[in-house]
C-alpha positions in Angstrom: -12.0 5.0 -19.2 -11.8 4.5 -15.4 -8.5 4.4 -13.9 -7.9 3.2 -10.5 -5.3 5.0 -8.8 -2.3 3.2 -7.2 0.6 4.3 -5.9 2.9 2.3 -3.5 0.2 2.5 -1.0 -2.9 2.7 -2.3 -5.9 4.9 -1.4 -9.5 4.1 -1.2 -11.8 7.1 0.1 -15.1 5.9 1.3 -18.4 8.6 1.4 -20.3 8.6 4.8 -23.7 9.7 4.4 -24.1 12.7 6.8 -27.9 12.3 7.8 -30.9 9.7 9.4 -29.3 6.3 6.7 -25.9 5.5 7.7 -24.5 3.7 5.4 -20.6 2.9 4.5 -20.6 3.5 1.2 -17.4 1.5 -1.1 -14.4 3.3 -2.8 -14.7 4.9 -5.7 -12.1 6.4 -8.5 -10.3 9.6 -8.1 -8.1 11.9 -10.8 -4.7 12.5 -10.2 -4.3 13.6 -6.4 -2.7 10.7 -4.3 -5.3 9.5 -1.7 -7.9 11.7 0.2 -5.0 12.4 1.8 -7.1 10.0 2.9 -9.8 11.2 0.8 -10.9 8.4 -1.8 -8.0 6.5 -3.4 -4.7 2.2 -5.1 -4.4 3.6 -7.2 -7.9 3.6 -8.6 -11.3 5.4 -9.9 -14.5 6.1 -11.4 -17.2 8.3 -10.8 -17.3 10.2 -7.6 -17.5 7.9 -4.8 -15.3 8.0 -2.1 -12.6 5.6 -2.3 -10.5 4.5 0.6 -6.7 4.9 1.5 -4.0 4.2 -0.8 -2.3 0.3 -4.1 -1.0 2.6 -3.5 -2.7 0.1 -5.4 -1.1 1.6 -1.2 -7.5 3.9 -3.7 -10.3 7.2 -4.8 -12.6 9.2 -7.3 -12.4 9.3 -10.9 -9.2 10.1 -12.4 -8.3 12.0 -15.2 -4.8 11.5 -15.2 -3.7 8.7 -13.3 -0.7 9.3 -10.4 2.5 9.5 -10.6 3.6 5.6 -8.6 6.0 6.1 -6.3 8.6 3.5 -6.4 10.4 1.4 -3.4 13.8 2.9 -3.3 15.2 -0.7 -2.3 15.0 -4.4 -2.1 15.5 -7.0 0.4 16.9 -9.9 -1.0 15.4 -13.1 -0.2 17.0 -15.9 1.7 19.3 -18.0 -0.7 18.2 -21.8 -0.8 21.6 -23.9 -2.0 24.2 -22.2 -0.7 25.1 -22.2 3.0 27.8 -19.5 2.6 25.0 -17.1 1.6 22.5 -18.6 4.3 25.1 -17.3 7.2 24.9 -14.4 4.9 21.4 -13.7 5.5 21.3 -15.3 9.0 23.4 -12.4 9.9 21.4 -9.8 8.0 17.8 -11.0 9.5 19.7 -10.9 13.1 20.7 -7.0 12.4 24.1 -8.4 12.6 24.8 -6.3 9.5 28.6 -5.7 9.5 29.5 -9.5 9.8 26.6 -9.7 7.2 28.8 -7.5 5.2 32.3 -8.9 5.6 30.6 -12.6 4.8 28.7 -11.1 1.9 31.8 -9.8 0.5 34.3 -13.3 0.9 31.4 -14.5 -0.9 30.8 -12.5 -4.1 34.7 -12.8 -4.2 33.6 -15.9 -5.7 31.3 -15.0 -7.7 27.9 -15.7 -5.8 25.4 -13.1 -7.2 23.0 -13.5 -3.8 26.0 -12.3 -2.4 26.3 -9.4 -4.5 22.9 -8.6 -3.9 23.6 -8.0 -0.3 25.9 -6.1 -0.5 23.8 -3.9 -2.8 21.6 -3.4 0.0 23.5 -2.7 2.8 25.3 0.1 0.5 22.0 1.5 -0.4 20.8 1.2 3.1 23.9 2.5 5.1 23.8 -0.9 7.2 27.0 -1.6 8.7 28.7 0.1 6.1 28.4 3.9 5.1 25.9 5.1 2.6 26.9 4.5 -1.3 24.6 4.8 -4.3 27.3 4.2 -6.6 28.7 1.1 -5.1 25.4 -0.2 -4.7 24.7 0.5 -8.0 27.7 -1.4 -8.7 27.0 -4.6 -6.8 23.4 -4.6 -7.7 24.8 -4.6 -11.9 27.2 -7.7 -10.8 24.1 -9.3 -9.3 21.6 -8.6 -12.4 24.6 -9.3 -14.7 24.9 -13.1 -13.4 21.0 -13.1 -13.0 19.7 -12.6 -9.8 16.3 -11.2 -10.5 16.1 -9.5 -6.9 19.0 -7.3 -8.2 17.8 -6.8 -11.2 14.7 -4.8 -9.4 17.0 -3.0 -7.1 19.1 -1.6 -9.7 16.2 -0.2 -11.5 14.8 1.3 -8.5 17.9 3.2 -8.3 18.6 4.1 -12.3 14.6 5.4 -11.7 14.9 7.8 -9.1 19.0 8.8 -10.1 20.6 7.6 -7.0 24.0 6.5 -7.8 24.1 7.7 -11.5 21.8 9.9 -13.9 18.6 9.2 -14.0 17.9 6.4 -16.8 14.4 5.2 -17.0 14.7 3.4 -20.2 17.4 1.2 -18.7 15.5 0.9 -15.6 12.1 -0.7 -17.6 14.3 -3.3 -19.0 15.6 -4.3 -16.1 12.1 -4.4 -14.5 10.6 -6.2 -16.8 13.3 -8.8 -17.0 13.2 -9.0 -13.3 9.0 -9.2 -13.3 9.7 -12.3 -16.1 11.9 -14.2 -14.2 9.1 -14.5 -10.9 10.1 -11.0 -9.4 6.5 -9.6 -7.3 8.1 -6.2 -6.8 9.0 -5.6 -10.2 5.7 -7.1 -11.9 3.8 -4.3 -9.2 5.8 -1.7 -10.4 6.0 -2.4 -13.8 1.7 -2.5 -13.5 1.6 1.1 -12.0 4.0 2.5 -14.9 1.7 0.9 -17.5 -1.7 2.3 -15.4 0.4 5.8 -15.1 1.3 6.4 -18.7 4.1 8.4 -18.4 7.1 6.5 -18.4 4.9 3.7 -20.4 2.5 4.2 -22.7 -0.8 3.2 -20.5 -2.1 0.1 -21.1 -4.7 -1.4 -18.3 -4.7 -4.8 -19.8 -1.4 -5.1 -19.5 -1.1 -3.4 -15.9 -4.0 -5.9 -14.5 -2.0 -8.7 -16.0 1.1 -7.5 -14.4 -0.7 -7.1 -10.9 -2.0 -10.5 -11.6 1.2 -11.9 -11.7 2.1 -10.2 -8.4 -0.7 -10.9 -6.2 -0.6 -14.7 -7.0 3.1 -14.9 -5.8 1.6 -12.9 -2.4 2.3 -9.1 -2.8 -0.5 -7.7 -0.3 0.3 -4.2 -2.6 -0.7 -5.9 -5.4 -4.2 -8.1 -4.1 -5.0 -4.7 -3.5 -4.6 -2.9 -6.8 -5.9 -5.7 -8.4 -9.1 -5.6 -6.1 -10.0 -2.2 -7.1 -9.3 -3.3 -11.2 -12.2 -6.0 -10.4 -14.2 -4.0 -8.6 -14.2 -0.7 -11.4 -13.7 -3.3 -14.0 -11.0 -1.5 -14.9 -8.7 -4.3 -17.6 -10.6 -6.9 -16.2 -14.3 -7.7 -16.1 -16.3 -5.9 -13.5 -16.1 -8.8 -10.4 -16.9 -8.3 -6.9 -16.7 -11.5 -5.0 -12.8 -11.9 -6.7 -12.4 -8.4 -5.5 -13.3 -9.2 -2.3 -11.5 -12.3 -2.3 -8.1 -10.3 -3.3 -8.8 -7.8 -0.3 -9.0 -10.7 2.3 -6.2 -12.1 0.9 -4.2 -8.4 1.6 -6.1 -8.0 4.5 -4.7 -11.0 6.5 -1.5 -9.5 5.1 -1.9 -6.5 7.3 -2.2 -4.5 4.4 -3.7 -1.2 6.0 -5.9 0.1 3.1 -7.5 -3.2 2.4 -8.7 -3.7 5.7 -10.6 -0.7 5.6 -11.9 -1.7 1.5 -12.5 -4.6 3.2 -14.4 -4.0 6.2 -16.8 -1.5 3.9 -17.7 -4.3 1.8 -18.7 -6.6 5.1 -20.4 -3.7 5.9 -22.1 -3.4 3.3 -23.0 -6.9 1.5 -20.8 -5.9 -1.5 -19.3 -9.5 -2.9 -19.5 -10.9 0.2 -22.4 -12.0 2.6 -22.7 -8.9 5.3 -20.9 -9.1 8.4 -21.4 -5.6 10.8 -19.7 -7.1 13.6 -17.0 -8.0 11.5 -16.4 -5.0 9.8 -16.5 -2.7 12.5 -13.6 -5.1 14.2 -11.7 -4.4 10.9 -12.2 -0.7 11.5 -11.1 -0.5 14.8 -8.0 -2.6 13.9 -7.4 -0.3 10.8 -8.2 2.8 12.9 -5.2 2.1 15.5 -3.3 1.4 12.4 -3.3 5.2 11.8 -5.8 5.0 8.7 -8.0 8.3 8.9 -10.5 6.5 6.7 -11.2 4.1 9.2 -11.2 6.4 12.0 -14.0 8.3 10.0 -16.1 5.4 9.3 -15.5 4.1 12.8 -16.8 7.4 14.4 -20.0 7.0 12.3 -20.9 3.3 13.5 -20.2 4.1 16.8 -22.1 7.2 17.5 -24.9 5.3 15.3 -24.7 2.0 16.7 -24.6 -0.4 13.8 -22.8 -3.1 14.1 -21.7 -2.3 17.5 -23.2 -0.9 20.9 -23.6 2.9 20.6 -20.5 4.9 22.5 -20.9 8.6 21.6 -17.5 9.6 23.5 -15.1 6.6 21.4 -16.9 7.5 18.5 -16.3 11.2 18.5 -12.8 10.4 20.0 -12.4 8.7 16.7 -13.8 11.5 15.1 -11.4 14.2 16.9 -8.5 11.7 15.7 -9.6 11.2 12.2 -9.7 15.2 12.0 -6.1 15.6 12.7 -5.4 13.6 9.7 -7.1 16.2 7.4 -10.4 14.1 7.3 -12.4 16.2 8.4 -16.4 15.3 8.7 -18.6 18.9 8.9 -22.0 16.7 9.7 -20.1 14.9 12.7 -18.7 18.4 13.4 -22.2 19.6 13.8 -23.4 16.4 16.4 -20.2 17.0 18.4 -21.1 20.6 19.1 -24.5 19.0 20.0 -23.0 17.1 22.6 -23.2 17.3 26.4 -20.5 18.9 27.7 -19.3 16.8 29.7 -19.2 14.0 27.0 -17.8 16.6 24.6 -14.7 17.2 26.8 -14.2 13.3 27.4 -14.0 12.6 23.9 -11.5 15.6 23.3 -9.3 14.4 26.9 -9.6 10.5 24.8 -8.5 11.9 21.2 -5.6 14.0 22.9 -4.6 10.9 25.2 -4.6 9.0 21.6 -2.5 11.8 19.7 -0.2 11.9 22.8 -0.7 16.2 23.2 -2.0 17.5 26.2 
């Protein structure tokens, strides 16, 4: 069975055709290596394509063993809505004001207000305005999940799943993640989805790992609009559905979420679940492309030394090129034109790419 590949930030690795046809072609499923380091990679895959960046959820080829998700180490608590005590609370936090956010935190978990305790979780585990401490963290974040607050109830399992604060209890930490993902909690459900897709800590279950990014990507989780895309666009738990998958990228995409702009953008490109849109797409690319994504800097490089889409500009697209390169994605068919290049285009596009990297 295909498995898409997802970790925190999921990878998608798109192929480039090297000769005459250039064509971007869509994300594919990869085994167990995160993303192409940006090669293809969500966590996702099937046959070899390319996939792009990683759902985790942050994309790739088909995978044998799904990867190992790598889990948020904390939480920010959301703004409290009734109580004004915690509002100041979180005022202060927001403002960076995070010793006054502690000294109001702790008057009021005195009196028992679990948003309160959840604060002070986080600025434990986070060394704001207070020193570093797993174990009181730990300790707040427990009073928190104890009186219910669900945002705890995440945190602390964050922290019993990588050991910080106590040995390492993963059991205890499942419990509290589900219980957090059934009482609203995005994170948790998006977590809780890439343990059942990894099937280590969980025994895998897809079905229940789309359901879970379901869950997540209708409350908003740009992570999880992004796993789930790739789910719909493999067919992987879910029947096999472009246009949703496209839909589900957009919705990530005007997120900000990196690795869906670029899943995104190939699929304007291309016609794939949505009408095609060049112009469109190679605006996504150049957006994702300053956004650091080596992908996008590869598949930039191609339309722009090709002209589709866009105007034809040899030098930005081998800048691009040069860029993408320094990221490990390496092209040896664009390696080939750039040695074909004037010289004195060759050296502007190496001036531009070092300009970019900020080297000399």
């Amino acid at each position: 069975m295909k498995l898409p590949r997802l970790t925190i930030l999921a990878t998608l690795l798109l192929t480039v055709p090297a000769a005459a046809q250039l064509q971007i072609t869509p994300p594919a499923a990869t085994p167990s290596p995160p993303a192409e380091k940006q090669k293809p990679k969500p966590p996702a895959p099937p046959k070899k394509k390319e996939a792009a960046p990683a759902p985790k959820p942050s994309a790739s080829p088909k995978p044998a063993a799904s990867p190992k998700p790598a889990l948020p180490a904390t939480v920010i608590p959301a703004p409290p809505t009734d109580t004004p005590g915690v509002d100041l609370v979180f005022g202060a936090y927001q403002r960076g004001q995070y010793k006054t956010a502690f000294d109001l935190a702790r008057a009021r978990a005195a009196t028992g207000d679990a948003k309160a305790m959840t604060m002070l979780g986080e600025l434990y585990s986070n060394a704001m305005g207070i020193r570093r401490d797993y174990a009181k963290a730990l300790e707040w974040y427990k009073r928190a999940s104890d009186a219910g607050d669900r945002e705890a109830m995440f945190a602390q399992a964050m922290l019993r799943m990588s050991g910080r604060g106590g040995p390492v209890d993963k059991g205890e930490a499942v419990k509290l993640m589900a219980s957090a993902a059934k009482l609203g909690e995005p994170k948790a459900a998006y977590n809780l989805a890439l343990l059942y897709l990894d099937g280590q800590t969980l025994p895998q279950d897809v079905k229940r790992s789309a359901e879970l990014l379901r869950q997540a990507a209708d409350a908003g989780l740009p992570e999880a609009q992004y796993a789930l895309a790739t789910f719909y666009k493999e067919g992987t738990g879910v029947p096999k559905d472009p246009e949703r998958a496209v839909r589900l990228l957009q919705a990530a995409t005007l997120a900000d979420n990196v690795d869906a702009e670029v899943e995104y953008a190939i699929a304007l490109f291309n016609g794939t679940g949505t009408p095609k849109n060049q112009p469109a797409a190679v605006a996504l690319l150049r957006k994702a492309s300053r956004q650091g994504s080596a992908i996008a800097q590869n598949r930039l490089a191609w339309v722009l030394i090709n002209g589709m889409g866009t105007s034809v500009d040899k030098v930005e697209g081998f800048k691009w090129h040069l860029v993408a390169k320094t990221s490990g994605k390496g092209d040896p068919e664009l390696d080939k034109q750039f040695s074909d290049l004037p010289p004195d285009d060759r050296s502007k596009a190496e001036a531009a790419a070092k300009k970019w990297l900020g080297t000399k």
